[in-house]
C-alpha positions in Angstrom: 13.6 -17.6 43.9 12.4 -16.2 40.3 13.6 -17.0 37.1 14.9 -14.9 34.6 13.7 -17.1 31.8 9.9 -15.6 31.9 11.4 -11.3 32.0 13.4 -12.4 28.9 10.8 -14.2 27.4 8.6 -10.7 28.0 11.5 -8.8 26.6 11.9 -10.5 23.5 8.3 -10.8 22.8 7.5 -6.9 23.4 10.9 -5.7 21.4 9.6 -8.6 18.3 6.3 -7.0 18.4 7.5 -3.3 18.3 9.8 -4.4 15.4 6.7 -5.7 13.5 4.9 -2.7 14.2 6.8 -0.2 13.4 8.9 -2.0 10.6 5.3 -2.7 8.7 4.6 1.0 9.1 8.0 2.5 8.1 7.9 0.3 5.5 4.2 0.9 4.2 5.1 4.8 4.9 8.3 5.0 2.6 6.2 2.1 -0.2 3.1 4.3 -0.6 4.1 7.4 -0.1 1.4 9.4 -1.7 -1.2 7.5 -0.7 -0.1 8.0 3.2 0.3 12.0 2.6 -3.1 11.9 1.4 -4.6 10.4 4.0 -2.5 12.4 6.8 -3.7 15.4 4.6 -7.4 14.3 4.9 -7.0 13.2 8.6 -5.8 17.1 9.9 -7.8 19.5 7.9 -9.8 20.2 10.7 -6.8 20.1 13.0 -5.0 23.4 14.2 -2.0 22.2 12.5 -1.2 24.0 9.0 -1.4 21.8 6.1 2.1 22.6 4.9 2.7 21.1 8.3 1.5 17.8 6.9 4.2 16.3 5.2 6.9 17.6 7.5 5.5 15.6 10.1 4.7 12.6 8.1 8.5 12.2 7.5 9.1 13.1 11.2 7.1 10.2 12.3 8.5 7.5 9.4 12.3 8.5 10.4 11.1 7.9 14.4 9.2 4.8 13.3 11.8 3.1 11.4 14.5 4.0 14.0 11.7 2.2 16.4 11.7 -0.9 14.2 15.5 -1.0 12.9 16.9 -0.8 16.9 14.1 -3.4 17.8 14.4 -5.7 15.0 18.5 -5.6 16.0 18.2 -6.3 19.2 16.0 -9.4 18.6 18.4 -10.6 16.2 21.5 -9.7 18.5 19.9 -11.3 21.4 20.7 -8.4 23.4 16.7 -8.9 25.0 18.3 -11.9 27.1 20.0 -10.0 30.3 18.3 -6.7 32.1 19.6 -3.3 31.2 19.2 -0.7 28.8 20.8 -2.2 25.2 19.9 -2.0 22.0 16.6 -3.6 22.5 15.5 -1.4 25.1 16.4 1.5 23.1 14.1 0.1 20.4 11.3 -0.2 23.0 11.6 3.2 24.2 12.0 4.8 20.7 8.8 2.9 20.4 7.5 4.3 23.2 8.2 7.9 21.7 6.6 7.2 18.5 3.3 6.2 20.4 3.6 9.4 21.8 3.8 11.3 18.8 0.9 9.4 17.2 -1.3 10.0 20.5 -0.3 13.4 19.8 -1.7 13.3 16.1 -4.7 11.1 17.1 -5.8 14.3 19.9 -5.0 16.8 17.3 -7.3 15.5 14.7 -10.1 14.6 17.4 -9.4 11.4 16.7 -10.7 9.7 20.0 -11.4 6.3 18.9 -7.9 6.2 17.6 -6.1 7.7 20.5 -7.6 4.8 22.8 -6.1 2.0 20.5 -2.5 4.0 20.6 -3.3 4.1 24.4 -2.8 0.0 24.3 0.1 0.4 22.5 2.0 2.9 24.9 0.6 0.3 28.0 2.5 -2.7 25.9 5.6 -0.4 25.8 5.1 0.9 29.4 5.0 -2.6 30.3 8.2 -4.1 28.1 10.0 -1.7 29.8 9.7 -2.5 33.0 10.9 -5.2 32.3 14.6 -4.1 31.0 
């Protein structure tokens, strides 16, 4: 016999750490705005991606991002992590999950290969957490 104690422990601690993650970045994204834009700039000039491109997808990724953190961050605080199934919290994690996805993207685009493998952790921590919902 199993408990269900150590898959909701897993599920609250992947859905607080996706809320931290992409609540940071949301956050810095919409706090330094120019400063990010210049660095996405800077990071795909020798992408194929145009550079009026650029800040489209910068605000593509920071409206994924915080939707990431806000659905995670509300289902730590409404518990909804505690049973199985596919709540608020596991929307978070696989709104997470898309964001990763969408960075990875980036990361190959730019020939960013160092920074693709540390996304690559990211998606396994989200490919995990949602196993467990």
């Amino acid at each position: 016999m199993t408990s269900v104690y150590p898959d909701a422990i897993a599920r609250f601690l992947v859905t607080a750490f996706f809320a931290v993650v992409f609540g940071q970045s949301a956050l810095d994204k919409l706090l330094d705005q120019k400063g990010n834009l210049d660095y996405f700039s800077d990071h795909f000039k020798s992408s194929p991606l145009p550079p009026e491109a650029v800040p489209i997808l910068f605000w593509a990724l920071t409206i994924v991002e915080a939707s990431a953190g806000g659905l995670c961050a509300l289902g730590v605080l409404s518990g909804d992590f505690a049973s199985p199934g596919f709540g608020i919290a596991a929307c978070g994690v696989a709104t997470a999950g898309t964001a990763l996805l969408c960075l990875l993207i980036g990361q190959r685009l730019a020939k960013d290969y160092a920074g693709a493998a540390v996304v690559a952790a990211y998606f396994a921590v989200a490919l995990i957490g949602m196993r467990s919902f």
